[in-house]
Short mmCIF file of the C-alpha atoms (twelve columns), coordinates in Angstrom:
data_MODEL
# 
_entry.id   MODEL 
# 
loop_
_atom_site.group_PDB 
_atom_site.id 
_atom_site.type_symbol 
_atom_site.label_atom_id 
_atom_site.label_alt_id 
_atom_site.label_comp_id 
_atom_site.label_asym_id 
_atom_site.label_seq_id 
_atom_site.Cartn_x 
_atom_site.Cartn_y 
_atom_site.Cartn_z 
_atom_site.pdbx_PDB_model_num 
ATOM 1   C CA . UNK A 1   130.030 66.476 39.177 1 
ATOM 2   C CA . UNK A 2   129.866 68.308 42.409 1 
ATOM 3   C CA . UNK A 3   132.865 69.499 44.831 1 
ATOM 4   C CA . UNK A 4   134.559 66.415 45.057 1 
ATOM 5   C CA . UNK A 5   136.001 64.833 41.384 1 
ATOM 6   C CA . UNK A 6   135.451 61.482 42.395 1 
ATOM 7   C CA . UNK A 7   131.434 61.899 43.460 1 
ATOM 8   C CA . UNK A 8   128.375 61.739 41.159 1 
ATOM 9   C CA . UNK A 9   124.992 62.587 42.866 1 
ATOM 10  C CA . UNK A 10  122.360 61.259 40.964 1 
ATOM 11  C CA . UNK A 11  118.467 61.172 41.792 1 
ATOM 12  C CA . UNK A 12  117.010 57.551 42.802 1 
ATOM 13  C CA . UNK A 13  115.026 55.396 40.245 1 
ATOM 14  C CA . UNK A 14  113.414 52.911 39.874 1 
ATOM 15  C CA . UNK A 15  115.621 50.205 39.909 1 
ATOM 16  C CA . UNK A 16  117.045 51.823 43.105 1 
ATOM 17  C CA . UNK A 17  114.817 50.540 45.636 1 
ATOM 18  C CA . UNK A 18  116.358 47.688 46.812 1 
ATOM 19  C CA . UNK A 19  119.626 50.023 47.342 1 
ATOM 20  C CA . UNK A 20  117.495 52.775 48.889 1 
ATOM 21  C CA . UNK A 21  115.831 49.694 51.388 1 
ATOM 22  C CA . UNK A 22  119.416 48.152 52.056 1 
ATOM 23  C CA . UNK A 23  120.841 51.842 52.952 1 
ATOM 24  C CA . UNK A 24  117.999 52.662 55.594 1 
ATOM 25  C CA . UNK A 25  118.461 49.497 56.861 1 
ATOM 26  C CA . UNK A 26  122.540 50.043 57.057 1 
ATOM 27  C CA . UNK A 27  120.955 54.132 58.989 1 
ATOM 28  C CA . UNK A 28  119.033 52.149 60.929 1 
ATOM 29  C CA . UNK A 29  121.723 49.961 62.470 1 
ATOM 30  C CA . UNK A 30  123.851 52.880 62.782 1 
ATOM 31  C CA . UNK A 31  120.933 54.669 64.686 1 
ATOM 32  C CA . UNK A 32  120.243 51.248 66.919 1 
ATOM 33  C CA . UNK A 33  117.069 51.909 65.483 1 
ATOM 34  C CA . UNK A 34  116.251 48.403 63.163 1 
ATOM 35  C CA . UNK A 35  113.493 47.028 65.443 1 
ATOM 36  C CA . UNK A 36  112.373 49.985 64.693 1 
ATOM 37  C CA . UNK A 37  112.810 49.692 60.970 1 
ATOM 38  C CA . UNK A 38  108.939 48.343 59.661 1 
ATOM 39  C CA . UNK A 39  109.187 49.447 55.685 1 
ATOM 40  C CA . UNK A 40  109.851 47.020 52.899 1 
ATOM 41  C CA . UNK A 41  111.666 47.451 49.626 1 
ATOM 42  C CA . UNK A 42  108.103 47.830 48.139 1 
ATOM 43  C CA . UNK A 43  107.456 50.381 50.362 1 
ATOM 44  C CA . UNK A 44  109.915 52.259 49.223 1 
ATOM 45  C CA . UNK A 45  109.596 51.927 45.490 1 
ATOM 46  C CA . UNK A 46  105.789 53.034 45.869 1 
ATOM 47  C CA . UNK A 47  106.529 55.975 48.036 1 
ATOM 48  C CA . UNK A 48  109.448 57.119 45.675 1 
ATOM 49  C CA . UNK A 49  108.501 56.285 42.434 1 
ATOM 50  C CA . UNK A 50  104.582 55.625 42.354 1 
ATOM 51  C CA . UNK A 51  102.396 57.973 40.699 1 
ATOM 52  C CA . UNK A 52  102.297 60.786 42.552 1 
ATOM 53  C CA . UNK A 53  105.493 60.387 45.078 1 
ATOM 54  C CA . UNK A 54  105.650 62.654 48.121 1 
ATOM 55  C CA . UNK A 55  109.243 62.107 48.836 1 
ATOM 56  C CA . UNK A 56  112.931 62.062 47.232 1 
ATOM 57  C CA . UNK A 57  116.225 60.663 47.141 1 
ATOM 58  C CA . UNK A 58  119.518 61.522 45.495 1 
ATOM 59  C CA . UNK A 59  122.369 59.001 45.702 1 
ATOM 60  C CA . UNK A 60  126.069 59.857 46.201 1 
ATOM 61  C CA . UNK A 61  128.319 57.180 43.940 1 
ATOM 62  C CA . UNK A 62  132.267 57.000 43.439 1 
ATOM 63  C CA . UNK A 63  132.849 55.149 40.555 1 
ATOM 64  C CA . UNK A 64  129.456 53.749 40.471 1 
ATOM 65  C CA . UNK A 65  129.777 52.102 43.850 1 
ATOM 66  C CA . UNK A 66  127.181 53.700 46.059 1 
ATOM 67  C CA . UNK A 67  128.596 55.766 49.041 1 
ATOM 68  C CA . UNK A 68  125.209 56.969 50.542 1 
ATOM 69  C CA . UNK A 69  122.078 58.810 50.048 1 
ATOM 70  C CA . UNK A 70  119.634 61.688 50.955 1 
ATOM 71  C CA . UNK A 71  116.237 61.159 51.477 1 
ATOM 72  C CA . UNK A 72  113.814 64.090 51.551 1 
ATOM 73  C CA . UNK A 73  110.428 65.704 51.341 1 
ATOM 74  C CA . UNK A 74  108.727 69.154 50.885 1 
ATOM 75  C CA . UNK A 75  107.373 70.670 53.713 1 
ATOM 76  C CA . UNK A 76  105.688 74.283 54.213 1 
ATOM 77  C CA . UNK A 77  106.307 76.938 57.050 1 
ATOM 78  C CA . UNK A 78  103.316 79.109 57.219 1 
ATOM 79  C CA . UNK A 79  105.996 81.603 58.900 1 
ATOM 80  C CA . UNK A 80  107.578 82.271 55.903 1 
ATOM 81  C CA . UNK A 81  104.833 81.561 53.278 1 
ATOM 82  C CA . UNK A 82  106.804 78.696 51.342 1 
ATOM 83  C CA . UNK A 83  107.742 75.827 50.898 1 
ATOM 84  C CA . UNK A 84  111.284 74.238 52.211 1 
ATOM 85  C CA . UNK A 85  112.973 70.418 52.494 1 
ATOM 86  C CA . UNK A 86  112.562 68.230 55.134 1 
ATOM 87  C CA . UNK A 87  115.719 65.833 54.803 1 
ATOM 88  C CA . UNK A 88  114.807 62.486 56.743 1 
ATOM 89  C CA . UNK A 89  117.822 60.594 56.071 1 
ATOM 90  C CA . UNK A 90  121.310 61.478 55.332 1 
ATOM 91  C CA . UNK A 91  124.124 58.040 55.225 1 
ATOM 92  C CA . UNK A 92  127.314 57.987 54.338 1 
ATOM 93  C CA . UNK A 93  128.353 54.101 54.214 1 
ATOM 94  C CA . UNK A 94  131.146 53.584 56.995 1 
ATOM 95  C CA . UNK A 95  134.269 52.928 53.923 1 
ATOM 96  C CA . UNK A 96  133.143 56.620 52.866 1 
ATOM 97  C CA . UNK A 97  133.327 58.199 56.042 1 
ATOM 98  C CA . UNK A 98  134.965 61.152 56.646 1 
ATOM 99  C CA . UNK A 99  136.227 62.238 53.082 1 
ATOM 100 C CA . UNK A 100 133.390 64.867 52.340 1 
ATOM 101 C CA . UNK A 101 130.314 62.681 50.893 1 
ATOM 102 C CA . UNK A 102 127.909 63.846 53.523 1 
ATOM 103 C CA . UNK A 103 128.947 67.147 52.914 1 
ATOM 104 C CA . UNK A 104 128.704 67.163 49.368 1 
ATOM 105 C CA . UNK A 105 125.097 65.733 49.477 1 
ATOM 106 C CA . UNK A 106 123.853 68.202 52.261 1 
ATOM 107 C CA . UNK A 107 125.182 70.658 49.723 1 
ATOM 108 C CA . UNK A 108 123.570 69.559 46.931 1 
ATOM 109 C CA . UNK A 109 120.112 68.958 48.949 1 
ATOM 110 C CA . UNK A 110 120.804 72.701 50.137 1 
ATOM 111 C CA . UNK A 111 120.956 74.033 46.332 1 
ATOM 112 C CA . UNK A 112 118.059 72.555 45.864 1 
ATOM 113 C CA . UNK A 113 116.408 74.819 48.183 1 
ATOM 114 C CA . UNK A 114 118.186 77.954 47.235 1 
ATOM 115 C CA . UNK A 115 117.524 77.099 42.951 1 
ATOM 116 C CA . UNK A 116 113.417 76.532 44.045 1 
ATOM 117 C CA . UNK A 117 113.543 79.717 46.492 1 
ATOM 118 C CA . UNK A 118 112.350 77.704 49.438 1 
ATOM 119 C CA . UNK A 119 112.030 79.060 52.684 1 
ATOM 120 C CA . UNK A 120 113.743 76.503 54.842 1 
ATOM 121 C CA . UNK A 121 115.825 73.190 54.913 1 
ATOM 122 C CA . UNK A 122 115.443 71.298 58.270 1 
ATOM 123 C CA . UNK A 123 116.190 67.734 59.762 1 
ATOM 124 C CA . UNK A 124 116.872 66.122 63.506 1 
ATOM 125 C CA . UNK A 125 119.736 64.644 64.570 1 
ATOM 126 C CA . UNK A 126 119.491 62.303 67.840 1 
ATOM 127 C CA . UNK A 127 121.253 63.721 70.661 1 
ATOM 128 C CA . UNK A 128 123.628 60.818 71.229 1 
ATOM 129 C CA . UNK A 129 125.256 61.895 68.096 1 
ATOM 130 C CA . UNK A 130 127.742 63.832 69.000 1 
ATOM 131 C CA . UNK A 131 129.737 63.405 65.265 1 
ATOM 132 C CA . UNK A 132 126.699 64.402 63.394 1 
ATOM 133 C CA . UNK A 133 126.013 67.126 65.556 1 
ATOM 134 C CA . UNK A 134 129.359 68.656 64.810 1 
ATOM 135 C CA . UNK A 135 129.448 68.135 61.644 1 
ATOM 136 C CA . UNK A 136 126.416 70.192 60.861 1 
ATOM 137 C CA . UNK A 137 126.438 72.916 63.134 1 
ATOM 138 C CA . UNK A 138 130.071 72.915 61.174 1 
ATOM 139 C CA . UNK A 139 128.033 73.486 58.288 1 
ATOM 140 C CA . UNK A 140 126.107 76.265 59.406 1 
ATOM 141 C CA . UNK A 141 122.831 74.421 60.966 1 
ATOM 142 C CA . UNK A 142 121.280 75.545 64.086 1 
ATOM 143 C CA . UNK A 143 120.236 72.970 66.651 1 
ATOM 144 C CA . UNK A 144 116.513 74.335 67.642 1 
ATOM 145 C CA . UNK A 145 116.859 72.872 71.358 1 
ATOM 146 C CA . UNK A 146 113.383 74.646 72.385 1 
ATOM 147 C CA . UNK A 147 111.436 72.983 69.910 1 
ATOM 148 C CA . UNK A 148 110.814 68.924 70.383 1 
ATOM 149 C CA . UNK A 149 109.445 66.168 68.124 1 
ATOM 150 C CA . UNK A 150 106.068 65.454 68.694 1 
ATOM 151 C CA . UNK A 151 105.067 61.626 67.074 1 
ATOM 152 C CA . UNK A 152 101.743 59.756 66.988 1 
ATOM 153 C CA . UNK A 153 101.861 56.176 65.417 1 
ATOM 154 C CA . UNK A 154 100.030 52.846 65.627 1 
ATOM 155 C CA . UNK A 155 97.363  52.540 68.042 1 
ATOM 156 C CA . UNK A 156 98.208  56.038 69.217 1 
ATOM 157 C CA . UNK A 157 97.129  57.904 65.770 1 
ATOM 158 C CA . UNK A 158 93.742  55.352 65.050 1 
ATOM 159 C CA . UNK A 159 92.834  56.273 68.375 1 
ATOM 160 C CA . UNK A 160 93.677  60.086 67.470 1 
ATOM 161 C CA . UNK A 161 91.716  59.976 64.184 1 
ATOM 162 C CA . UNK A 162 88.818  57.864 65.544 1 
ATOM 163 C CA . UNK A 163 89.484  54.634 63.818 1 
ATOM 164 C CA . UNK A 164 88.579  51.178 65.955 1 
ATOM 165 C CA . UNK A 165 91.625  49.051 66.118 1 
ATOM 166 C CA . UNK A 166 91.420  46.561 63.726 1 
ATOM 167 C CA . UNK A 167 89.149  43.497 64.751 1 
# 
């Protein structure tokens, strides 16, 4: 159990990829992001829970309903010399809103980080987001407004790596 009596956070499985695809797509709407949205429940499971999986997911349940999730991935900071967490999503479904569940999982994301020793935990927040934004620099974040997002995809990153587009 973690701060709150009622909330279990629990790391993904398996048979959690259809709820981890159905809560991006539930971020994504929230973000006005889902034409945007091109991953599949399958995806998912391989990127989670193939053989060698390269990023994470802890779920936040009351009662065994699920109230959101963290997604997340190592990164490294050749500043610091270690390793830290790069947290990609954090959702709290609307009916959970506002009674500590996204606190309570960017805690237990944050442990994480302290029990491993990493160096840093990071994530962006889109600057229309004025609620999120609060709510972490509430929680002691820093917004790093000098640094920007730099993104190559599609025909962009073939091009980039020297691949011909595909015939």
């Amino acid at each position: 159990m973690t701060a709150l009596t009622n909330v279990r956070i629990r790391a993904a499985k398996p048979a959690d990829a259809a709820l981890i695809f159905k809560l991006v797509a539930e971020l994504a709407d929230y973000e006005h992001l889902s034409a945007e949205l091109l991953a599949t429940e399958q995806n998912i499971a391989a990127a989670l829970f193939g053989p060698a999986p390269r990023a994470f997911c802890d779920i936040a349940e009351v009662s065994g309903e699920p109230s959101g999730f963290a997604l997340w991935f190592y990164t490294f900071s050749s500043f610091r010399g270690r390793h830290g967490i790069w947290l990609e999503d954090l959702y709290v479904r609307p009916a959970f809103r506002g009674r500590g569940f996204g606190k309570v999982l960017l805690r237990h994301v944050a442990r994480r980080c302290v029990d491993e020793n990493l160096g840093r935990f990071e994530w962006s927040v889109l600057d229309w987001n004025e609620p999120s934004i609060r709510f972490y620099k509430g929680m002691g974040a820093r917004l790093m407004e000098q640094w920007r997002i730099c993104r190559v995809e599609d025909e962009a990153l073939r091009k980039l790596g020297g691949v011909e587009p595909p015939a």
